[in-house]
N, C-alpha and C positions, 0 to 999 in steps of 0.2 A: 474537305477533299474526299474523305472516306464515303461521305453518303454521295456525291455526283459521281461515285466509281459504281458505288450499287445502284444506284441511276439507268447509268449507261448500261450496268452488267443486264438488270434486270429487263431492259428494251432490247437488248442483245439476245436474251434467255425468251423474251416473247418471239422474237421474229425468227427467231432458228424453229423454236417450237411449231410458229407456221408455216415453216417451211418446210418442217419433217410429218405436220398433220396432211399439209397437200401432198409431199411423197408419197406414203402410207395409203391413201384415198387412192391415187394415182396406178400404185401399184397392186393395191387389191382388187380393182375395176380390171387393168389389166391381168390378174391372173384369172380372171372370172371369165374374158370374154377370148383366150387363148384359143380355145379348139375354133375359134369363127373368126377371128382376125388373124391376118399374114402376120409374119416375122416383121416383114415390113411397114406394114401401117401405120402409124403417127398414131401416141398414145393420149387420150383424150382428157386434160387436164380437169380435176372437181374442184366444183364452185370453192371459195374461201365460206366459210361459214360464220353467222353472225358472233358468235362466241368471239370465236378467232379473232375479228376485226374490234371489236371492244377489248381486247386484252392489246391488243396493239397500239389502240387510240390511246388507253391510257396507260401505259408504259413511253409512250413517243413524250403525252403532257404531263408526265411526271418528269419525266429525262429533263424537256426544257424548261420544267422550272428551274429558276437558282433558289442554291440552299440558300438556307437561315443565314444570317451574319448572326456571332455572338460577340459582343463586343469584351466581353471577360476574355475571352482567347486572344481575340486579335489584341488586345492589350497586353498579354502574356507572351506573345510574339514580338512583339515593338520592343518590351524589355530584355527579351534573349538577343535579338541584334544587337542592342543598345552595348549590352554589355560582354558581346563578345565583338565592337566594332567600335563608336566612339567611349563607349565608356574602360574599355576591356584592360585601361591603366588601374581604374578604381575597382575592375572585377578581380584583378590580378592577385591586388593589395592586401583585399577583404579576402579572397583564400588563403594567404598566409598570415590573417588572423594581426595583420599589420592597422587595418582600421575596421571599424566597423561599417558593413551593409546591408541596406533593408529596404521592404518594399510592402508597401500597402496599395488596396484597392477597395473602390465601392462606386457606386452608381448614383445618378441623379434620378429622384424620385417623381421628377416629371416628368413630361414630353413638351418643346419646346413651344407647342402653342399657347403654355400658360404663362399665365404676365408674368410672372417669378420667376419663372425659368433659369436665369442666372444669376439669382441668390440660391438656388438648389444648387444650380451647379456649384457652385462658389463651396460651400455646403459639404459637396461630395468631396471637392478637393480636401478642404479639413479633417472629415469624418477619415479618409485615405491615409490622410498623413500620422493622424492617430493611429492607427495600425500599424503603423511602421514606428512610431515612437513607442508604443507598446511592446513591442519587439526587442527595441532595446532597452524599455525599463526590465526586462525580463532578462535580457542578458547580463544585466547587471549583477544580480540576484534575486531569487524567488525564495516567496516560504508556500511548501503545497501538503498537505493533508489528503487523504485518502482511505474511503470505506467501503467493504464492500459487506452485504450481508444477504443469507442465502436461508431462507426462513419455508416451512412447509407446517399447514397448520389445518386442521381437521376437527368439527366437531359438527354436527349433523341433527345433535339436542338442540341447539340456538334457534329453532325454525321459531321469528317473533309471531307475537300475538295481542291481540287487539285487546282492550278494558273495555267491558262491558258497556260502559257510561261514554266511550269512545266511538261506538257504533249506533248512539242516539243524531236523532236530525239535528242539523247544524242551524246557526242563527242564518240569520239576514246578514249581518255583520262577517262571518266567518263565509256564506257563500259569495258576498263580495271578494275577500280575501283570495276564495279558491278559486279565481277567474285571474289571478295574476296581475292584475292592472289598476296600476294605483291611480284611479279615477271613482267615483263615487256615483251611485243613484242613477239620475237622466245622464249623468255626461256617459258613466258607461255605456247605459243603453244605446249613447247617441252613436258612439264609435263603432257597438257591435253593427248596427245598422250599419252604417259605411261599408264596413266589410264585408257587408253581404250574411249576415249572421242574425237571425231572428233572436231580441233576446228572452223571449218567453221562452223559447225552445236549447237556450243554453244549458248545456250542464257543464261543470266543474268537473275534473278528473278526482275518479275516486280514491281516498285516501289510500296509501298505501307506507307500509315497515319492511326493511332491510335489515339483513346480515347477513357476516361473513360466514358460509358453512364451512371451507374449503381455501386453500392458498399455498400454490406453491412457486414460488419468487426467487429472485437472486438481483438484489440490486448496489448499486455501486455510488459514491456521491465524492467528488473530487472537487476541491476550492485551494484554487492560489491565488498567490497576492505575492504585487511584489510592489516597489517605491524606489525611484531613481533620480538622479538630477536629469537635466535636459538641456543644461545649459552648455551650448557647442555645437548641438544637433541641429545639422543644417539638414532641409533638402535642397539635392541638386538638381533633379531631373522629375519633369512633369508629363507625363502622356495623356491621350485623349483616344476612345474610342466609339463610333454611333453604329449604328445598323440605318436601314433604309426609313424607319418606324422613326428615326429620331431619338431613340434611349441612347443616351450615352454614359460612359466608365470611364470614370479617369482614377487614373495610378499615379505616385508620385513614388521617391529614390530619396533614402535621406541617409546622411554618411556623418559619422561621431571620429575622432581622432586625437588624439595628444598633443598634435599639432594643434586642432581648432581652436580645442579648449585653451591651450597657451596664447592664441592669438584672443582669445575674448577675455583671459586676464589681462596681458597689457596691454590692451587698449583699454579696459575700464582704471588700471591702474596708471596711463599715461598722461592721463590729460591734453592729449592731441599729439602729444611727443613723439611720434612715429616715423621712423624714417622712409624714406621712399626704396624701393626695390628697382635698382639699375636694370635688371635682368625684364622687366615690364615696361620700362617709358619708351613712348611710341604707340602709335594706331588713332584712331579717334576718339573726341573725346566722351563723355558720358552722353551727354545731351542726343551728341549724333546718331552715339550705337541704337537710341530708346528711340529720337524722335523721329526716325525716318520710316520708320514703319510701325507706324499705333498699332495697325491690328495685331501686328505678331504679340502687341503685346498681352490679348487675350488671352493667349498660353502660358504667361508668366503668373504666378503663384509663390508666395512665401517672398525670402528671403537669401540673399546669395551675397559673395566675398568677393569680390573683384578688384582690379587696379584702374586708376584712372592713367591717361593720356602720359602722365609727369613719374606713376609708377610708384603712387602713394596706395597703401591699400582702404577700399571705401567699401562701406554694405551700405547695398542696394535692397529698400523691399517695396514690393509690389502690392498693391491693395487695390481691389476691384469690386462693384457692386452694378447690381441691376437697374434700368432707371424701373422698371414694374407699372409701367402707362403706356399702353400702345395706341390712346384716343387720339384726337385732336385740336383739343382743347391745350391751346398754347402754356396758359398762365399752369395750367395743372402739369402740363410736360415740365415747364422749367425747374417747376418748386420739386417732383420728383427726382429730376435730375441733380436738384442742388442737395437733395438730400440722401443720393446714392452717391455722393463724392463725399458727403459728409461718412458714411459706411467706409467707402473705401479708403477714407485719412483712419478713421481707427485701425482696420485692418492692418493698412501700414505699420502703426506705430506698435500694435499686438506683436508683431513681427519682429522689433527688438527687445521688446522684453523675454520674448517666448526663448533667444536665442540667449542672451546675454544674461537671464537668471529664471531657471525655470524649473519645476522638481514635477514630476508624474507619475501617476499612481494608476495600476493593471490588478484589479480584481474579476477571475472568473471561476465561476461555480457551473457544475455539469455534477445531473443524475440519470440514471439512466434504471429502468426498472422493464425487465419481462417477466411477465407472473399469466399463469394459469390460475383462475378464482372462480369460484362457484359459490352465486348468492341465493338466500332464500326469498323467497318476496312473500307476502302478503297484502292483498287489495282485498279493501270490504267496500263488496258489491251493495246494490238498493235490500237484495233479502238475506246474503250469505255471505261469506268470506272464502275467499279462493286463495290455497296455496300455490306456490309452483318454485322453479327453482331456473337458475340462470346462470350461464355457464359462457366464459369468455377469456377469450389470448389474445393480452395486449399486450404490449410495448410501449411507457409510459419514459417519456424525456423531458426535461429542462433546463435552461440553460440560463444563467446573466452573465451579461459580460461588460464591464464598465472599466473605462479608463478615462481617465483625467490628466489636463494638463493645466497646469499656473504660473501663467509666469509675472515679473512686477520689476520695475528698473525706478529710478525713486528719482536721479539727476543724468540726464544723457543732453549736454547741448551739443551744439553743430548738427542737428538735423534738420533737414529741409526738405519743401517738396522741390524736385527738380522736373518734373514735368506733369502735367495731368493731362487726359485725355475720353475720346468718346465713339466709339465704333460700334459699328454694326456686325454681330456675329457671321462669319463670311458663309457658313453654312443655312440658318435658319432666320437671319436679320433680327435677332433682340438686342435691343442697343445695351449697351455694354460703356461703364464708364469709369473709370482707373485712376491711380495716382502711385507716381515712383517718388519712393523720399530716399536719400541717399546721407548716412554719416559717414563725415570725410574728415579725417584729423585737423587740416588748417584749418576747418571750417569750426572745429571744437575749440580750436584755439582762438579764434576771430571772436566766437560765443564768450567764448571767459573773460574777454581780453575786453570785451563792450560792458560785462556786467560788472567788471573793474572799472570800468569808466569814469573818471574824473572830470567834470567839463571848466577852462577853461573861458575867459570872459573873451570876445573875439567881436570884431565889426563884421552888423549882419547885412548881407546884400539883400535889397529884397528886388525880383523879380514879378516882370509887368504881364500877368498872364494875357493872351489874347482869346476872344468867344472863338469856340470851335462852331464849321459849319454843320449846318442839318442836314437830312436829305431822308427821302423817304424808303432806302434800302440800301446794305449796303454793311461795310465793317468800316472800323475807327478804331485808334490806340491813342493811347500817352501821348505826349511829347516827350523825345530823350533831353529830359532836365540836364540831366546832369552827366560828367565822361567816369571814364572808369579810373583815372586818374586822383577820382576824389575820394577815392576810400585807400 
């Protein structure tokens, strides 16, 4: 908003400007030709001058550009609605320090014309979420260290010096060396050729010694580290942002509570035992909410707590992978595709362990150094040795920064996949292929209740299959064997 104000300001600032140049011009012709023209005369307007007109030209095609989109922002904007509008119960919460909230962000390292595109993305969602879990491994508790040191140091004797036996002609062997390039003989030779590089005519840079005469510094080195459980940490909320170019930022919202965490004890402590929440039964059921619109389900990520239809509480997770083929080579489409559902059932499955037991670890180191230095140098030249001295203000940084997350569940029955699916990203068409798996307490109990299973000796019916027809295009299913009556 700020730069199309100075846009406008500055096409505003041109055209006044031309308008007070042709004044000026106007009025100074008229006071020149006063004593010979009436009062009355019509004053005789001066040409616009080329200047003028190019200051105008591009002030008008500066104006009409549009800014830059930044997708960091607009995704920084998505979140202040978010949470002073649908979210502004769990904004409310988290300022009186009643739950915790957090928010990470990072970007996809493609643009979506490459075939991976939405394993990047996929990618950037995690890498996001990390950040926000790092947040709270750090509210948890941190251990941080910290140094600073402020050093000045002066000696102007140090200027090095060559050994006599050091400034004899070099081998064959060492002027390979001092050419940099670990290739040998002809292949060198061949390469300098390439380049455009006679190699008779090559020299090697002249040997040259360094020291410090001179230093005066102040630098600082900071490392924390902290280690937290993760088990409860949900995200709730996912965003997405692109610019015109196709880079896009997505942000995720992850929220920890006393609450959660009690709900992911008893349920691992239930064994399906859970009652259902009166306050929840009603609306449609899971199938419905997911399967009526696949593609929204491209913006689904992670993991989330919900009620089904009867008001049982179930987690839901989403798992999504790229198919990474955009040819048209059938057999290579399919086998890709079956093998970016195969990605997306793990992602799925990562999804309850990360939630129901999972500990993560935040180490980040930061130095930061500005120093004033002044080195000596010495180069021996083909007949002599040249000193000199070299003087330079920098500003030297570095940073790591690593976190981690592991999570591991060892017996979780009753999960299933409840729907899978295959769309096309509505923006840029990368197909895009998913799977929601849904643990649902009857459904743990149904699980335990089979792997107790006793079989009974019973008369077996057996059924007369009939051939299905062929046809040369076209969709086909099962037969319903069997009602629902039989389980």
């Amino acid at each position: 908003m700020m730069k199309i104000l100075f846009k406008k300001t500055a096409l505003a600032f041109a055209l006044s400007s031309l308008a007070l140049g042709v004044h000026a011009q106007g009025t100074t012709a008229a006071t020149e030709r006063q004593p010979e023209t009436p009062l009355t005369a019509p004053q005789a307007e001066a040409p616009q001058t080329t200047a003028q007109t190019e200051a105008v030209e591009i002030a008008a095609a500066d104006a009409a550009e549009p800014a830059p989109v930044d997708p960091g922002m607009k995704l920084m904007e998505q979140i202040d609605e978010w949470k002073y509008g649908a979210g502004a119960g769990l904004t409310e919460r988290a300022d009186n320090s009643a739950i915790f909230m957090a928010e990470g962000i990072a970007f996809v390292k493609v643009t979506p014309d490459a075939a991976d595109w939405a394993d990047h993305r996929l990618m950037a969602y995690k890498e996001a979420l990390m950040h926000a879990q790092a947040q709270f491994i750090e509210f948890e508790g941190i251990s941080t260290r910290a140094e600073t040191v402020s050093k000045l140091f002066e000696d102007k004797s140090q200027m090095p010096k060559f050994l006599p036996k050091e400034l004899q002609s070099s081998s064959k062997l060492e002027e390979v060396l001092n050419k940099a390039v670990a290739l040998a003989g002809g292949k060198l030779d061949e390469q300098l050729s390439e380049l455009g590089i006679n190699p008779d005519e090559f020299t090697a840079a002249p040997p040259e010694k360094r020291a410090r005469l001179l230093e005066n510094s102040i630098s600082e080195q900071i490392s924390t580290r902290a280690r937290a459980s993760l088990t409860g940490l949900m995200p709730v909320k996912t965003f997405e942002a692109n610019d015109a170019q196709g880079r896009h930022a997505i942000a995720v919202i992850v929220v920890a509570s006393d609450k959660m965490r009690q709900f992911v004890y008893d349920m691992k402590q239930s064994k399906g035992d859970l009652a259902p929440n009166p306050e929840k039964v009603g609306g449609p059921s899971l199938r419905e909410r997911f399967n009526d619109n696949k593609t929204a389900l491209i913006h689904e990520f992670g993991i989330r707590k919900m009620f089904d239809e009867n008001g049982y509480p179930v987690l839901v997770s989403f798992g999504q992978a790229g198919t990474g083929y955009n040819g048209s080579d059938f057999n290579r489409q399919m086998n890709a595709r079956k093998g970016a559902f195969l990605y997306a059932k793990g992602d799925a499955y990562a999804n309850f362990a990360y939630l129901l037991n999972s500990v993560g670890n935040a180490e980040l180191s930061t130095s930061r150094k500005s120093m004033d230095a002044t080195d000596g140098v010495v180069r021996a030249e083909r007949d002599s040795v040249v000193e000199s001295e070299e003087q330079r203000i920098e500003m030297v940084k570095a940073i790591n920064n690593e976190i981690s997350a592991r999570g591991s569940i060892s017996d979780l029955p009753g999960t299933r996949q409840l729907i899978r699916w295959t769309a096309k990203h509505p923006l840029h068409g990368n197909e895009i292929n998913g799977v929601v798996y849904v643990w649902h307490p009857v459904s743990e109990q149904n699980a335990r209740d089979m792997r107790d299973f006793k079989p009974k000796r019973t008369e077996q019916v057996q059924i007369q299959e009939r051939k299905a027809t062929t046809g040369t295009s076209g969709v086909s299913q099962s037969r319903d064997l069997m009602s629902a009556d039989d389980f």
